[in-house]
N, C-alpha and C positions, 0 to 999 in steps of 0.2 A: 148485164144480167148475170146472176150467181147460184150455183146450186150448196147445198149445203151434204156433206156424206158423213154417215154413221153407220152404225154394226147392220141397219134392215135394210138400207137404199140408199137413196138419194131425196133430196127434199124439192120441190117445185121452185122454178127460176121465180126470183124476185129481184128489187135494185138495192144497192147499197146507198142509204140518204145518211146517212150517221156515221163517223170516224170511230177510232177506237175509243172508248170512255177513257178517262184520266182519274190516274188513281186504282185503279184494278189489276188485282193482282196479276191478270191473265196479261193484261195489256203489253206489256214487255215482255214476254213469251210471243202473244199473235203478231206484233210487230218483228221481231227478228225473223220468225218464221217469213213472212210477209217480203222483207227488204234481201233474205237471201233468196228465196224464189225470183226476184225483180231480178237481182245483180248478176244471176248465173250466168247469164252470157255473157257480161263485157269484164265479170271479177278475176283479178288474175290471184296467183298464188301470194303470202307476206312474203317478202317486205314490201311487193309494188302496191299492194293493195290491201289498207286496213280501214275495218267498220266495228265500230260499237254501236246499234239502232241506226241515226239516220246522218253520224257523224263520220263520214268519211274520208280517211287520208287517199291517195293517186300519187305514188312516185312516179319520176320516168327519170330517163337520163339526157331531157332536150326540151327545148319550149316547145319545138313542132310533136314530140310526143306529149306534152302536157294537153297540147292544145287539143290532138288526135282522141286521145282518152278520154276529155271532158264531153268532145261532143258526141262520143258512142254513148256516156252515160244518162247525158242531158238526153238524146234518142229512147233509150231505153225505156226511161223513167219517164219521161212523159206520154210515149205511145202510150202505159199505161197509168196513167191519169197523175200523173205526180209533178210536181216544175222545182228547179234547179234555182237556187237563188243566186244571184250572180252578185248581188251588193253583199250577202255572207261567204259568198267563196274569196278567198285569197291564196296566193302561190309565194313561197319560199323559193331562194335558192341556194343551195349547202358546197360550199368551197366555191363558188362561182369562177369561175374562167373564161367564160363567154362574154363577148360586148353588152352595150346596155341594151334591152330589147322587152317586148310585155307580150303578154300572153290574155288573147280574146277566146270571149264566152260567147254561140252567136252576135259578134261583130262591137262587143261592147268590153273593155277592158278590164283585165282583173286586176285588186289591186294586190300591190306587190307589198309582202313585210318581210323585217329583219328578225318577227318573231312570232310566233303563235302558242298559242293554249291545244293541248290535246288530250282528253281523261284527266285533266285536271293538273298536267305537267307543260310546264313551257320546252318550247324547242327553238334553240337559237340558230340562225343560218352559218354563224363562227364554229358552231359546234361545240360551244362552249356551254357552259351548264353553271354559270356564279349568280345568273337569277333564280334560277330554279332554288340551291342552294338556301340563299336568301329568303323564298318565299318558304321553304322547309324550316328554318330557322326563327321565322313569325311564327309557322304554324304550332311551331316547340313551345314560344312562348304564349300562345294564344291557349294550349293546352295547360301550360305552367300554372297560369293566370285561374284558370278556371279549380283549381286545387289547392288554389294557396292555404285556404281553410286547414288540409291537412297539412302540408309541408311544413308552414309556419307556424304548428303549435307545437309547442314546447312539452306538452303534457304526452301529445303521438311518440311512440318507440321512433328510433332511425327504420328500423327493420321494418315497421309498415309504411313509412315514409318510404323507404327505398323501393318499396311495391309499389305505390301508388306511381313512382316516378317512371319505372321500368313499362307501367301499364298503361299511361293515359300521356306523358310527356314525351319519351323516345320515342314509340313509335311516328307521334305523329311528327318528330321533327325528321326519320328516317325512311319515313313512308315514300316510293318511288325513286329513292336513291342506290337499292341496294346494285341494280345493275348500269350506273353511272360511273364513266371515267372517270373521277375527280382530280383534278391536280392538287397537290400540296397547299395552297392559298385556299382553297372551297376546306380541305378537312380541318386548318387551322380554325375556319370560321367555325364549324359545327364543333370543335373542340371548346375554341372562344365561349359559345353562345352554353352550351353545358356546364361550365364550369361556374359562368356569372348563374347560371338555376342552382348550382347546388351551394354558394352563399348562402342563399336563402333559407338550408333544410338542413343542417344539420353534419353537413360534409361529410363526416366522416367515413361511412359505410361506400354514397357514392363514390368519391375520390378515391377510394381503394379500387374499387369495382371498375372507373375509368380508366385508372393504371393497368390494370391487369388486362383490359380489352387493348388497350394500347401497348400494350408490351411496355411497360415505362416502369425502371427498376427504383429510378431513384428522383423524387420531384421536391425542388424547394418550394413553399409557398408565404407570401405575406403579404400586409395589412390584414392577418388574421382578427378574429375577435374571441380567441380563448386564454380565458384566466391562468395565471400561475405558470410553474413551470412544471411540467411532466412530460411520461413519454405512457404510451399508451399502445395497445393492438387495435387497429379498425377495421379489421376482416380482411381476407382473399389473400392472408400472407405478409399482410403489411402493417409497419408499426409509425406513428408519428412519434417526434421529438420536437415540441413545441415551447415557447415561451413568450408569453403576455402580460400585460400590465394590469393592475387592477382595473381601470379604464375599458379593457376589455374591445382596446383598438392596437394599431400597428403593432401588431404582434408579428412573428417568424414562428417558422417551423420547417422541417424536415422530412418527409415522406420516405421509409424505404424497403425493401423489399428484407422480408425476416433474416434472410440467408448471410446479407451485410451487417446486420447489428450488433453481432460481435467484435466487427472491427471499426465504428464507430469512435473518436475519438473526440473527448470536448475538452475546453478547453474556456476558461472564462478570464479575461484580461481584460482591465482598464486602459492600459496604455498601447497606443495606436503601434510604437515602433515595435514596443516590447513583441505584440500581436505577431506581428511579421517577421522578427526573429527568432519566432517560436515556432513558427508552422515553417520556416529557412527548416531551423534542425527536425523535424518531422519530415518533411518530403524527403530530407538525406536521407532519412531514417528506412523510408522505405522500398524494396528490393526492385532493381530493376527489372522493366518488363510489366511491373503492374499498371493496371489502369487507374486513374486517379478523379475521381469530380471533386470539387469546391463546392457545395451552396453555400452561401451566408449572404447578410446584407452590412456590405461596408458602408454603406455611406456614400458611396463614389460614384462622381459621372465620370468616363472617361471622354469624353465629349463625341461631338459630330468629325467627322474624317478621321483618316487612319494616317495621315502623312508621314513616314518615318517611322510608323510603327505595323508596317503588313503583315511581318512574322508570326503577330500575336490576336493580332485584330480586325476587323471590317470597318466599314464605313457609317455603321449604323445606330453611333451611339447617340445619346442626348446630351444638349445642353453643353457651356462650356466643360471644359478640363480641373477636378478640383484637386487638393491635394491629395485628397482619398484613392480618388481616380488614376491619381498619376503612381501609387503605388499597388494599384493593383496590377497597372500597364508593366511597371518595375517587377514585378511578382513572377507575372507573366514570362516576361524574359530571361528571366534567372533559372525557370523552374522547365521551359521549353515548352510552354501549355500555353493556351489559349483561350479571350474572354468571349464566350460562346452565344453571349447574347448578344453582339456588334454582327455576328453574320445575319441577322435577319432584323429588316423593319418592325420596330414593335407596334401594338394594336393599343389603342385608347380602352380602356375599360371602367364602365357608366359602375 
């Protein structure tokens, strides 16, 4: 039996036959009201203890405290009229150290995983976060997908393209990340998965705007798809140096921060040797001490392994060794530099 209070009194005891209705706006208000009146006594302070409505995490630092926790809560909640589902409970455990061992709900096992869902983020027992990642990176493109109308037209500004993307595609690929440790492998991913969206829209404006969030002065890019040969401003600072075929396929180009494009120097040659006794008397040329990048695309694999050549390279090139390859290697060694894309595995891109 239940009383009901308001500004005059109280209202006459009656029973409760009916749950909250579903769908009402109240209902998520009288429910949280509701399950914190329940929980006051057994709820401890975060991080041991977090509830969104009737979804409840219980840290402890032992099975016998898990075990301890569940059954004050399972007490709680159903003295007053509530039951505990034991086939929806499951227990994590995070760096684990302890023997193999389970954790009972009055007398019945709970089952143990290596991951869970919680407000809509995975938690791995590793501590790791490359599904969660992944599942943010669907959610990017699940977002992408529903806007192609604008991205893909040709007729839309970049500048309201670049809105629409900022507004309905990052967030939801960065939604619940922002206080995530990520290692270097998770933000290449979310780099990966950006860069293949903005093929699609128009590059320009984006690709600026992802250099400058990334701090990134200077980026080669290819298999572009733009015509001719020019150079251009595409915002936040930054100029392209591009060149394509009529074909309007494997094209190159050049990304770089304005403040370099004064010393920019090109340089167009037919002949392969000629090429590399040209850029020989250029790197003399220039003052020790400076810093120096290459982008271009030679042509060259330098292949798989590094045997005989560590000075200059890693482990992680493709394919055999061509003779393009083997003069970049040569390049490399003359000039004391190194081909910077052998230090890291590279990514397939669809």
């Amino acid at each position: 039996m239940v009383r009901g209070s308001c500004a005059v009194g109280q209202t006459e005891e009656f029973n409760v036959e009916v749950g909250l209705h579903q769908g009402s706006a109240l209902s998520p208000f009288l429910f949280a009201i509701l399950m914190d009146q329940l929980s006051e006594e057994v709820r401890q302070e975060s991080p041991w203890t977090k509830m969104f409505a009737d979804d409840i995490v219980i840290c402890s630092e032992s099975r016998e405290q898990v075990e301890e926790n569940l059954e004050r809560w399972r007490f709680v909640l159903e003295r007053r009229g509530m039951k505990v589902s034991c086939s929806k409970t499951e227990y994590m455990c995070v760096n684990e150290r302890e023997g193999s061992g389970t954790v009972r709900l009055q007398g019945e096992e709970v089952k143990k995983v290596q991951e869970f869902k919680y407000l809509g983020s995975t938690v791995q027992s590793n501590g790791e976060c490359g599904k969660e990642v992944k599942k943010r990176v669907q959610a990017g493109w699940n977002g992408w997908r529903k806007v192609t109308g604008v991205l893909c037209d040709r007729k839309i500004s970049v500048r309201i393209k670049g809105k629409v993307y900022r507004t309905v595609v990052r967030p939801a690929m960065l939604c619940g990340l922002e206080t995530v440790s990520m290692r270097k492998r998770q933000e290449s991913e979310l780099e990966v998965a950006e860069l293949k969206m903005l093929r699609f829209e128009g590059k320009g404006r984006e690709l600026a705007d992802m250099m400058e969030r990334r701090k990134v002065d200077i980026l080669c890019v290819q298999e572009t798809r733009w015509k001719g040969s020019k150079a251009r401003s595409i915002g936040a600072g930054f100029k392209l140096f591009y060149y394509g075929v009529d074909s309007k396929r494997n094209g190159v180009g050049v990304v770089l921060k304005e403040e370099f494009v004064r010393n920019v120097l090109e340089v167009e040659l037919e002949e392969k040797e000629r090429l590399w006794s040209e850029l020989d008397e250029v790197m003399e040329s220039i003052p020790t001490g400076e810093r120096v990048v290459i982008g271009a695309d030679f042509n060259g694999h330098v292949g798989e392994g590094n045997t005989g050549d560590e000075e200059v390279m890693a482990k992680f090139g493709v394919k055999e060794r061509n003779l393009e390859g083997q003069m970049v290697v040569d390049f490399a060694k003359r000039m004391d530099m190194a081909v910077v894309n052998t230090f890291r595995r590279g990514r397939s891109i669809e």
